[in-house]
C-alpha positions, 0 to 999 in steps of 0.5 A: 227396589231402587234398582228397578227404578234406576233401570226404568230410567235407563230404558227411558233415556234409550227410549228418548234417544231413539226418538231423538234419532227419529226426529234427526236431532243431533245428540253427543256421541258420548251419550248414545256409546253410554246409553248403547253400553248401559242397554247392552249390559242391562241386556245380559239379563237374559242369561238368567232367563228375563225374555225382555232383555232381548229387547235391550239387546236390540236397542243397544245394537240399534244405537251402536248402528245409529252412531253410523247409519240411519236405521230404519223409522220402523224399527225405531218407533218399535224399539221406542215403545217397547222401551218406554212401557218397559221403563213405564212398569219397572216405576209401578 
């Protein structure tokens, strides 16, 4: 149960830095390599049959892009949304 909560939380702070890339504030390169790493290995999930890992998947290689493109808004703004609701309903 704990585990559930721990990973919410991840999907949370991905879900804060995508907006933060939104709004073009400056975060530490160190924070979008971890949070990047933590999505894309939450995102292995899906050898074992979770669909909404690909969502993970997605975010993490937006954030590795972000590190030297601006994505697109839209993508974010998505990206974002899907993350917090996912982070929302692993802490019901």
């Amino acid at each position: 149960m704990v585990l559930v909560k721990i990973l919410g939380a991840i999907d949370f702070v991905a879900a804060i830095i995508l907006l933060c890339m939104i709004f073009s504030l400056d975060l530490p390169l160190q924070l979008l390599l971890v949070t990047g790493g933590l999505l894309f290995v939450k995102s292995l999930f899906i050898l074992s049959g979770d669909f909404l890992s690909v969502i993970d998947l997605f975010a993490s290689i937006t954030l590795f892009i972000g590190i030297f493109f601006t994505p697109w808004i839209f993508l974010l703004w998505i990206l974002s949304l899907f993350l917090m609701s996912k982070g929302a309903a692993s802490f019901l």
